[in-house]
PyMOL CGO cylinders between C-alpha atoms (Angstrom):
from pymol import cmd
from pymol.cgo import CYLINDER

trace = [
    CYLINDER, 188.56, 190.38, -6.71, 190.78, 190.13, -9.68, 0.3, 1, 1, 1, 1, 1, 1,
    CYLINDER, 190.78, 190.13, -9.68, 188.35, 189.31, -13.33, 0.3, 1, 1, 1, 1, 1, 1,
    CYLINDER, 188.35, 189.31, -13.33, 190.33, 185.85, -13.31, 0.3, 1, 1, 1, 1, 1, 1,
    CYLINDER, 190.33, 185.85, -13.31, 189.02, 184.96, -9.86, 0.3, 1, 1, 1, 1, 1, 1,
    CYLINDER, 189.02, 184.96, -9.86, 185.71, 186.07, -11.34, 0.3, 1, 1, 1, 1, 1, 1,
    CYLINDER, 185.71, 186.07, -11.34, 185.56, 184.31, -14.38, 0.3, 1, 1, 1, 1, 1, 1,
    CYLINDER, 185.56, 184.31, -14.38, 186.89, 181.02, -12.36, 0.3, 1, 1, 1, 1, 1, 1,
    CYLINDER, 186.89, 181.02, -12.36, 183.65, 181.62, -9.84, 0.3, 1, 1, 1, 1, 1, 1,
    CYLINDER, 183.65, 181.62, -9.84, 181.33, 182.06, -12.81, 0.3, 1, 1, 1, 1, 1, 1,
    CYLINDER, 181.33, 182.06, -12.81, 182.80, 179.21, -14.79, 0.3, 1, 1, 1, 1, 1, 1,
    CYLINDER, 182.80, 179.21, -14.79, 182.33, 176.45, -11.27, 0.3, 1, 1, 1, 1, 1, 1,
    CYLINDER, 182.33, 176.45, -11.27, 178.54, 177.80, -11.27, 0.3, 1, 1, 1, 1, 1, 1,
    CYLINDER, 178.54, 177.80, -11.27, 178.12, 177.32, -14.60, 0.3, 1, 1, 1, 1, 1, 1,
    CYLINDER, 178.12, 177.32, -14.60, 179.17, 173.72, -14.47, 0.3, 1, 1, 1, 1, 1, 1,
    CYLINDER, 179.17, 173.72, -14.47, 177.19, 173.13, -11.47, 0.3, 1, 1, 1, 1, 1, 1,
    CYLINDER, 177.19, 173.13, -11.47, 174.30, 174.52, -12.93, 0.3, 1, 1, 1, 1, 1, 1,
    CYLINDER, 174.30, 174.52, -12.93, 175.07, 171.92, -15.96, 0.3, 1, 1, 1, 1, 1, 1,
    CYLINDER, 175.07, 171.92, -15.96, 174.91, 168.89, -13.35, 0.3, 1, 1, 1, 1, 1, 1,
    CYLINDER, 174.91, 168.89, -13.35, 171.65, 170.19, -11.70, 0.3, 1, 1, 1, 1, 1, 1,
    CYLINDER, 171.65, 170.19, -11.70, 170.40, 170.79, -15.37, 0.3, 1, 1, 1, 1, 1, 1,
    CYLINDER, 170.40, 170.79, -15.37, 171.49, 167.17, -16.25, 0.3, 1, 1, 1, 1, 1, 1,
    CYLINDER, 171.49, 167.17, -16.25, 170.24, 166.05, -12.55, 0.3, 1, 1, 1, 1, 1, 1,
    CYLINDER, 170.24, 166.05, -12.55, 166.66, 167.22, -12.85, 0.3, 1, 1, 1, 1, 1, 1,
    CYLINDER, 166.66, 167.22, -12.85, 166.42, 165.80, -16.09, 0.3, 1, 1, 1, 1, 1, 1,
    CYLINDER, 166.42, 165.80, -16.09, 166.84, 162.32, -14.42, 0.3, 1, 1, 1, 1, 1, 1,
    CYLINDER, 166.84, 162.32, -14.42, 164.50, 162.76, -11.68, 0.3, 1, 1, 1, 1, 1, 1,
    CYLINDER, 164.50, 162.76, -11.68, 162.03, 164.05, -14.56, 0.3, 1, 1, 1, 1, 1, 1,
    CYLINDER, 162.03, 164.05, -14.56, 162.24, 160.60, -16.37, 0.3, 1, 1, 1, 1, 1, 1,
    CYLINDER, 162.24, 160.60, -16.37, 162.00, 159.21, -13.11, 0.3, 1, 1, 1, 1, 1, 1,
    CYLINDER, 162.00, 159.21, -13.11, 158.79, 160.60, -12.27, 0.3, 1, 1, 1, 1, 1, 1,
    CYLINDER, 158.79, 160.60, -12.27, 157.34, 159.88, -15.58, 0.3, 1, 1, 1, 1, 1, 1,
    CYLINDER, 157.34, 159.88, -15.58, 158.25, 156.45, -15.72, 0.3, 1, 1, 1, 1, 1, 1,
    CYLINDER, 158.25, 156.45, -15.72, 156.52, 156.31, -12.08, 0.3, 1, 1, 1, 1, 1, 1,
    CYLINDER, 156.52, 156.31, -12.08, 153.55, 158.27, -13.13, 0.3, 1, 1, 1, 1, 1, 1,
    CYLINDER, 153.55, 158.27, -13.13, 152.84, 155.75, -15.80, 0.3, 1, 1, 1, 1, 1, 1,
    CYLINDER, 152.84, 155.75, -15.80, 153.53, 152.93, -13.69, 0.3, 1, 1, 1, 1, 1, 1,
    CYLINDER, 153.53, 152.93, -13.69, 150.99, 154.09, -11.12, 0.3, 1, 1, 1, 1, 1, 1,
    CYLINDER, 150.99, 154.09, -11.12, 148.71, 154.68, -13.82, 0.3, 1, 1, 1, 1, 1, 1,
    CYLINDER, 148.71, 154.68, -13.82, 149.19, 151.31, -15.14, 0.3, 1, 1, 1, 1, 1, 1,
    CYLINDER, 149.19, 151.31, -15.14, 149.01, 149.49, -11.97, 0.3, 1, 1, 1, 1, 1, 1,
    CYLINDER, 149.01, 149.49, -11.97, 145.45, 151.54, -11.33, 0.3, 1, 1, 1, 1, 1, 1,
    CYLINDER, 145.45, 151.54, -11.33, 144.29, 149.85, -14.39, 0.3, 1, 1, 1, 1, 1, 1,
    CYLINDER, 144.29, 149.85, -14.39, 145.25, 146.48, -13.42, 0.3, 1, 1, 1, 1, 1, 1,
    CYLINDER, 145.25, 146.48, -13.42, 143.92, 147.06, -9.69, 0.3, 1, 1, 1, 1, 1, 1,
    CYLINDER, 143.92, 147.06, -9.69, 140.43, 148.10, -11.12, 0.3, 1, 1, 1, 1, 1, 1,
    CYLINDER, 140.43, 148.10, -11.12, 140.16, 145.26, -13.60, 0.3, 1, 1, 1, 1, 1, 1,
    CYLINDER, 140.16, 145.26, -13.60, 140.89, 142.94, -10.85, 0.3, 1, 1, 1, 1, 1, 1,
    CYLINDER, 140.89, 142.94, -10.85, 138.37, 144.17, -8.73, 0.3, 1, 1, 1, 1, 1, 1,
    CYLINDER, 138.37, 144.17, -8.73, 135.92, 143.86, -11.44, 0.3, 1, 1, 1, 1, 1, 1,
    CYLINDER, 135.92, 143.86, -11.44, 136.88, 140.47, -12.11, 0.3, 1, 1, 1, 1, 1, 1,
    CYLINDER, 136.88, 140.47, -12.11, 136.97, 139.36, -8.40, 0.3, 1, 1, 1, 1, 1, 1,
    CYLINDER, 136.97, 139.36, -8.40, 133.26, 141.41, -8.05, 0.3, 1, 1, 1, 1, 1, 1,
    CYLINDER, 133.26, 141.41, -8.05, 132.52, 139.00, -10.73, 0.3, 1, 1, 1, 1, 1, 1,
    CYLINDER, 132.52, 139.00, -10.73, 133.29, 135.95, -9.50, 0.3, 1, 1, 1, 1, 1, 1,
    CYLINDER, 133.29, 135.95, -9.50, 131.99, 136.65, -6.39, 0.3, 1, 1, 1, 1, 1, 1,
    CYLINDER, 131.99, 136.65, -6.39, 128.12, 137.49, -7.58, 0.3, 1, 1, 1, 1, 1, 1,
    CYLINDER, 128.12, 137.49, -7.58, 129.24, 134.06, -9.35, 0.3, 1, 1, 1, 1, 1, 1,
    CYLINDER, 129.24, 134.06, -9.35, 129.36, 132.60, -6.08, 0.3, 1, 1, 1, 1, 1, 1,
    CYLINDER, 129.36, 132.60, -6.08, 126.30, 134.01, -4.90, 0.3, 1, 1, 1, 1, 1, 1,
    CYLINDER, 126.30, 134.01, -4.90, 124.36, 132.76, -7.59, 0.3, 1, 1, 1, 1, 1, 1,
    CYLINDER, 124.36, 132.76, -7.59, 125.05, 129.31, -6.96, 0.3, 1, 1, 1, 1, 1, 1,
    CYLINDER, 125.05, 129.31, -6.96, 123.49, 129.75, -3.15, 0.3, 1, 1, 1, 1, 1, 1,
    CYLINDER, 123.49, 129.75, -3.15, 126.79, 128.82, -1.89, 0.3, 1, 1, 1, 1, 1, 1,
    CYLINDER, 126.79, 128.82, -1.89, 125.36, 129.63, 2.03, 0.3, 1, 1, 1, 1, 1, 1,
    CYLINDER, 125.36, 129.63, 2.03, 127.93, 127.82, 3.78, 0.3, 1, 1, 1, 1, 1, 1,
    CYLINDER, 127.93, 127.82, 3.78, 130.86, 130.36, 2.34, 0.3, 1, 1, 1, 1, 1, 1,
    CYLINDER, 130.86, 130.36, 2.34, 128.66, 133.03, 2.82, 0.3, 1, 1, 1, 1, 1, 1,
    CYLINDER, 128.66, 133.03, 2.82, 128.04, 132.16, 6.89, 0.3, 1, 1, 1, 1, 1, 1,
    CYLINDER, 128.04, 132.16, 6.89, 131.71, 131.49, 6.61, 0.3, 1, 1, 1, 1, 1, 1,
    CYLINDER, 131.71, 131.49, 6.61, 132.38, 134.47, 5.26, 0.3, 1, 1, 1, 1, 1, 1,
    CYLINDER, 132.38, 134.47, 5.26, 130.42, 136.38, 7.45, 0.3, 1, 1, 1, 1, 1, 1,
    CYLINDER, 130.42, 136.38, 7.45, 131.05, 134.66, 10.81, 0.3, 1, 1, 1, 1, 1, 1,
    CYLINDER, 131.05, 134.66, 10.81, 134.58, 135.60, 9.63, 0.3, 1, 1, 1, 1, 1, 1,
    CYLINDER, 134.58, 135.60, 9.63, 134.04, 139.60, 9.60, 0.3, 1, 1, 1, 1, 1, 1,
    CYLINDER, 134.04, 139.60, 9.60, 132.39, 139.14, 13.10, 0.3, 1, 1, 1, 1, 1, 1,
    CYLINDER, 132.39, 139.14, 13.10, 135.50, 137.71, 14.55, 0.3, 1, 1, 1, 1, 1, 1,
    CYLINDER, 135.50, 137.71, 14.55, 137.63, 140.34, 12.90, 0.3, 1, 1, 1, 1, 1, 1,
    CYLINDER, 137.63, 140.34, 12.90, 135.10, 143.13, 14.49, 0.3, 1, 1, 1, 1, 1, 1,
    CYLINDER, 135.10, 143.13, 14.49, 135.37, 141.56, 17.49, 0.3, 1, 1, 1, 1, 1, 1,
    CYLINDER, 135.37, 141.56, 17.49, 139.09, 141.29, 17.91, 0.3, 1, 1, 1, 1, 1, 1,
    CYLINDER, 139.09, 141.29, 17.91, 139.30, 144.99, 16.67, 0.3, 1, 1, 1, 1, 1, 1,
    CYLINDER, 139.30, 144.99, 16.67, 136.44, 146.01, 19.55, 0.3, 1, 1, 1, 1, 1, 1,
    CYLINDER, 136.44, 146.01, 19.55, 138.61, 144.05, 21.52, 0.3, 1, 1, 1, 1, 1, 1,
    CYLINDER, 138.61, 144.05, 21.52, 142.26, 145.84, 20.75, 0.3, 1, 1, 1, 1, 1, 1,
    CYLINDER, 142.26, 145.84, 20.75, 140.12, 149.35, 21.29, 0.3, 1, 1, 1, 1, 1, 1,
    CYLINDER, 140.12, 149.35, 21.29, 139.13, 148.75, 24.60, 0.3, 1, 1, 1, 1, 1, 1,
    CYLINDER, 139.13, 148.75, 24.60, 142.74, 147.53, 25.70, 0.3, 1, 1, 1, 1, 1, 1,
    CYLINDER, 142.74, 147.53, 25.70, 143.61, 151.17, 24.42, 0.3, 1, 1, 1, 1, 1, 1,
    CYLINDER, 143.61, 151.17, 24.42, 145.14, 150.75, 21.27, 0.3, 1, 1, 1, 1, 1, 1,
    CYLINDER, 145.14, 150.75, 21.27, 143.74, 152.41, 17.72, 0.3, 1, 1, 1, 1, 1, 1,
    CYLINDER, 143.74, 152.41, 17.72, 142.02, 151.12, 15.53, 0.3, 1, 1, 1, 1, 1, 1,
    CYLINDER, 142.02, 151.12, 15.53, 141.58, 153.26, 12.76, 0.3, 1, 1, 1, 1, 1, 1,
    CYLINDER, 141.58, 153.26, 12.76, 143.58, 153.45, 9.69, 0.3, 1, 1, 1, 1, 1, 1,
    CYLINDER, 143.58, 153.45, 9.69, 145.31, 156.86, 10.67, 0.3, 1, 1, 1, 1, 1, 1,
    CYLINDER, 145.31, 156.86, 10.67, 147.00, 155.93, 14.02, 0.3, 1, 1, 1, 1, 1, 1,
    CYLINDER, 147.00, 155.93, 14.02, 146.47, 151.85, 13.54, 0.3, 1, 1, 1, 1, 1, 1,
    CYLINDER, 146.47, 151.85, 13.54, 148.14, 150.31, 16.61, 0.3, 1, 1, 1, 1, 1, 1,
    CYLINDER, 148.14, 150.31, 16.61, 149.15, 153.08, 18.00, 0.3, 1, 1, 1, 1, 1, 1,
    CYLINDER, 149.15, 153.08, 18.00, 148.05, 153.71, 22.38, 0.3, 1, 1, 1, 1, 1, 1,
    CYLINDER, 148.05, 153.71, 22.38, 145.47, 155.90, 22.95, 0.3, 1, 1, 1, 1, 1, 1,
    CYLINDER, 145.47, 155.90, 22.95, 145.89, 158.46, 25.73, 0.3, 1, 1, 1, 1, 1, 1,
    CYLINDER, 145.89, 158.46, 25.73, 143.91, 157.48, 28.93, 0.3, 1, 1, 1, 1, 1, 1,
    CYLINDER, 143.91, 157.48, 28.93, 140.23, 158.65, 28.42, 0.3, 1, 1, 1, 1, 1, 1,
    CYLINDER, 140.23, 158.65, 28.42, 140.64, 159.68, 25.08, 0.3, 1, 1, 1, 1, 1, 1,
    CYLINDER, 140.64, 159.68, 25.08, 138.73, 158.50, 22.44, 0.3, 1, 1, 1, 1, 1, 1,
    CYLINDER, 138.73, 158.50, 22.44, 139.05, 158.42, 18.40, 0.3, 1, 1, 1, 1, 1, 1,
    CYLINDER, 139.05, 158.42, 18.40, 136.56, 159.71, 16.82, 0.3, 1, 1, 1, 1, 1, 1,
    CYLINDER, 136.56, 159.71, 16.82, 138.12, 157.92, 13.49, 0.3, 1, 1, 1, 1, 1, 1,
    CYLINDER, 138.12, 157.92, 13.49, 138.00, 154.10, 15.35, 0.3, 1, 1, 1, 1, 1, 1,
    CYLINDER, 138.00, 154.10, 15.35, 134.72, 155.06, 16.82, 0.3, 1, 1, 1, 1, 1, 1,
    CYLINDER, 134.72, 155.06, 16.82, 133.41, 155.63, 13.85, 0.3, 1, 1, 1, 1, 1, 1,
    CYLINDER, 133.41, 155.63, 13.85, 135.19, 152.61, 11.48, 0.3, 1, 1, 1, 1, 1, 1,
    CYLINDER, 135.19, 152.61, 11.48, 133.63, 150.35, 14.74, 0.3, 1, 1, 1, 1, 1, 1,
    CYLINDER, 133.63, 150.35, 14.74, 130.48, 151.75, 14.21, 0.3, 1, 1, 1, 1, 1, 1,
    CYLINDER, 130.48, 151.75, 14.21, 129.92, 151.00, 10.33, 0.3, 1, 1, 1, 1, 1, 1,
    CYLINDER, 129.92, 151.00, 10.33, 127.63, 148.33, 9.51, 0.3, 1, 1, 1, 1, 1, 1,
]
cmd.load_cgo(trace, "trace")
């Protein structure tokens, strides 16, 4: 190789290491912007909860018993019809949710989400 053809090589990597340089920089910014997105979202999502925890030992204060048998007959059905899709062979639990199971084969994970009280 002649130094021309080398200094030509040297000078393309150079530039290309400019637009990875310049690249990276954008997925950095990226990722912070993200980071405090996520971190403001978390914020929101756990005053939210506290505010819908709130409201709902509200409720329960007032001996509302008809949304709470509502409530309640409600997560039976939902048990039921998730008892129901495990027997037909289907998965239940959040890791393979809908999914077939394999003849025979059972999940430990949907055994044990059908078995929490």
């Amino acid at each position: 190789m002649d130094k021309k053809a080398i200094f030509t090589q040297v000078s393309q990597l150079e530039e290309r290491l400019g637009e990875l340089h310049h690249e990276l920089r954008g997925l950095k910014d990226q990722l912070a912007y993200l980071i405090e997105e996520n971190h403001a979202l978390r914020i929101e999502n756990e005053n939210l909860r506290e505010r819908l925890e709130s409201q709902d030992e509200n409720q329960l204060e007032k001996g509302s018993n008809k949304q709470s048998r509502a409530k309640k007959s409600f997560i039976g059905e939902g048990y039921d019809n998730l008892a129901r899709l495990y027997q037909e062979g289907f998965h239940v639990c959040n890791t393979h949710y809908g999914s077939i199971r394999s003849d025979g084969d059972d999940c430990l994970f949907c055994l044990s989400f059908l078995h929490q009280k």
